[in-house]
Backbone as CSV, one residue per row, in Angstrom:
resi,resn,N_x,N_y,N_z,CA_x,CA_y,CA_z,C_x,C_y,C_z
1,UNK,134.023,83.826,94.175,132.623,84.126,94.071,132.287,84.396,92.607
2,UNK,131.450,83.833,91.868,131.406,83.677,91.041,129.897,84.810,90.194
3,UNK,129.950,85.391,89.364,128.681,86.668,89.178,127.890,85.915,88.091
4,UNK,126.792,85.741,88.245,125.903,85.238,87.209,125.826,86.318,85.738
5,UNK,126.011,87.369,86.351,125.694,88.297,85.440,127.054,88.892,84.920
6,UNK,127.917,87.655,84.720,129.372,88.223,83.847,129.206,88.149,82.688
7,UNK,129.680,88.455,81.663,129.326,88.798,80.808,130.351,87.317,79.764
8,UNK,131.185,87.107,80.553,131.912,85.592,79.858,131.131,84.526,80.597
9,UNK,130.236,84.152,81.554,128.921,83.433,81.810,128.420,83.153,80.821
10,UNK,127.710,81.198,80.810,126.722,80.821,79.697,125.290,81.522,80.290
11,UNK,125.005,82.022,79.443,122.985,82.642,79.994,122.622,80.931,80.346
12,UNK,121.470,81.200,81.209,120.432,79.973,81.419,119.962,79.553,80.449
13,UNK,119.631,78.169,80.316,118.164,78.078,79.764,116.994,78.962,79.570
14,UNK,116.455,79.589,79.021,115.200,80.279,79.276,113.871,78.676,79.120
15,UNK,113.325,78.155,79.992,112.361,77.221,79.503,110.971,78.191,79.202
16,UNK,110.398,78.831,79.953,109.535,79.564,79.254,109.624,79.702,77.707
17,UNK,110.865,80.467,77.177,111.027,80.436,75.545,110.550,79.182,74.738
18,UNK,111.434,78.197,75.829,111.249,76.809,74.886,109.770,75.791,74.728
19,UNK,109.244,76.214,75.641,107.842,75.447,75.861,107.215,76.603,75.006
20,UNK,107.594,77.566,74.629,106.260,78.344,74.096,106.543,78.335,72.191
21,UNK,107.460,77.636,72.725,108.267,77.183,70.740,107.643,76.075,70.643
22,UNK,107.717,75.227,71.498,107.341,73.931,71.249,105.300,74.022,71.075
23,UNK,104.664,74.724,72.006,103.346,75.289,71.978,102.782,75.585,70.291
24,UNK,103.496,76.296,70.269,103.599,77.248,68.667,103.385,76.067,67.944
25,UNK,104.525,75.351,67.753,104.867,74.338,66.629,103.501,73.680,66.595
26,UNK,102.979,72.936,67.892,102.636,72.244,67.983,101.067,72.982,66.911
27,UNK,100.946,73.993,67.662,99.425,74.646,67.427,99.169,74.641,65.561
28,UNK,100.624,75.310,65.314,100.809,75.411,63.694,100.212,74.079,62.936
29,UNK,101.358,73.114,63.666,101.034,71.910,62.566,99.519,71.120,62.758
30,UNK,98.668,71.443,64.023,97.383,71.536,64.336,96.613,71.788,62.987
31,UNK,96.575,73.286,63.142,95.919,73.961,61.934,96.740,73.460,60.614
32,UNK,97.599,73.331,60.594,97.983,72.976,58.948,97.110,71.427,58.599
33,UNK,96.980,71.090,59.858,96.219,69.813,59.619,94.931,69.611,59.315
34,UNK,94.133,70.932,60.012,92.775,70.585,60.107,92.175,71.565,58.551
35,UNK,93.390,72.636,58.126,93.054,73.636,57.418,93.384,73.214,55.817
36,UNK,92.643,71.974,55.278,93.281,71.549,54.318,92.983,72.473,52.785
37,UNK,93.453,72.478,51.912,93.047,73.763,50.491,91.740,73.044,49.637
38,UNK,91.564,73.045,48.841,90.274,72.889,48.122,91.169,72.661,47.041
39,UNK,91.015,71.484,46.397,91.410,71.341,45.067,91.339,72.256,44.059
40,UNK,92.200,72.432,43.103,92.054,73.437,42.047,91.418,72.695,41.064
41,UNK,90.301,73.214,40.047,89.771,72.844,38.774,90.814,73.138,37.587
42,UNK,90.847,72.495,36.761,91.718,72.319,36.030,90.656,73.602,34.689
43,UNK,92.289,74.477,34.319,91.421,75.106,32.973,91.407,74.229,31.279
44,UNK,90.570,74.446,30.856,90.618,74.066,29.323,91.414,74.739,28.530
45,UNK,92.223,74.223,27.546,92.779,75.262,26.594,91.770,75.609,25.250
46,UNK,92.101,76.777,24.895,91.393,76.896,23.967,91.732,75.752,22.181
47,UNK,91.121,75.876,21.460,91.276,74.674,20.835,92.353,75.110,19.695
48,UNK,92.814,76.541,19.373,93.656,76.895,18.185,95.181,76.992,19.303
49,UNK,96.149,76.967,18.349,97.284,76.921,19.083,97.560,78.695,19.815
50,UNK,97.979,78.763,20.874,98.031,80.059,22.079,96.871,80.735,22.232
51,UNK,95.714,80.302,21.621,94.319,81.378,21.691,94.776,82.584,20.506
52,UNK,93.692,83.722,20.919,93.710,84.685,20.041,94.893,85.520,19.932
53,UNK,95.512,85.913,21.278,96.298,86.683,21.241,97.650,86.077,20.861
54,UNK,97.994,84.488,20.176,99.136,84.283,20.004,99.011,84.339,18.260
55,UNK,100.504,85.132,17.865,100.920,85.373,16.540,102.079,84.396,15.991
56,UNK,102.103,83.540,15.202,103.648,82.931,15.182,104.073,83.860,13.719
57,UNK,104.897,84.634,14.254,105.610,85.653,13.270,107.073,84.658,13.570
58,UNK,107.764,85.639,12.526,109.123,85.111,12.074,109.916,84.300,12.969
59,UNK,110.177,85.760,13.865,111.304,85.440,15.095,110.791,84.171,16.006
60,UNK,109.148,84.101,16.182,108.899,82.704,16.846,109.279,81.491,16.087
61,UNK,109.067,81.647,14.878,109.496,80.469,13.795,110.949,80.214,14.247
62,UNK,111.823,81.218,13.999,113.186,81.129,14.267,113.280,80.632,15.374
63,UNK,112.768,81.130,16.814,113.113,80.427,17.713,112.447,79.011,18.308
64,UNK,111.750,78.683,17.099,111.137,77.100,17.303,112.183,75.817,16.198
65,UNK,112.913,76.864,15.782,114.020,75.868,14.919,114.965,75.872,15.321
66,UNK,115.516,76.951,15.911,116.404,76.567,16.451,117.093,76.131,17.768
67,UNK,115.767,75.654,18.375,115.496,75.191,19.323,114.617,73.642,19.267
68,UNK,114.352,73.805,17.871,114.098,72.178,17.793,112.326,71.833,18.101
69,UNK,111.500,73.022,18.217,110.304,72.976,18.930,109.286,72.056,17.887
């Protein structure tokens, strides 16, 4: 006689679980479909090299030579 509820027993299937995975998925890739983003506008740079707040002091010099920049 064999006990369903041994503990060296494979568990069932649960199909409930699996239809409600498959539900999910389905619903997700739904909305990923219908929910598309809005393009981003592109920014301008300002026209001097890094804007205001960039300084090229020494150590940037240094590390644009020796790095080849």
């Amino acid at each position: 006689m064999s006990d369903k509820n041994a503990p060296d027993s494979p568990k069932p299937v649960q199909r409930r679980g699996f239809f409600a995975a498959i539900g999910m998925g389905g619903a997700a890739a739904a909305i990923a479909i219908v929910a598309k983003p809005e393009p981003a506008e592109a920014v301008t740079p300002p026209g001097t090299k890094g804007g205001a707040h960039y300084r090229e002091s020494e150590h940037v010099k240094q590390y644009y030579r020796v790095n080849r920049y």
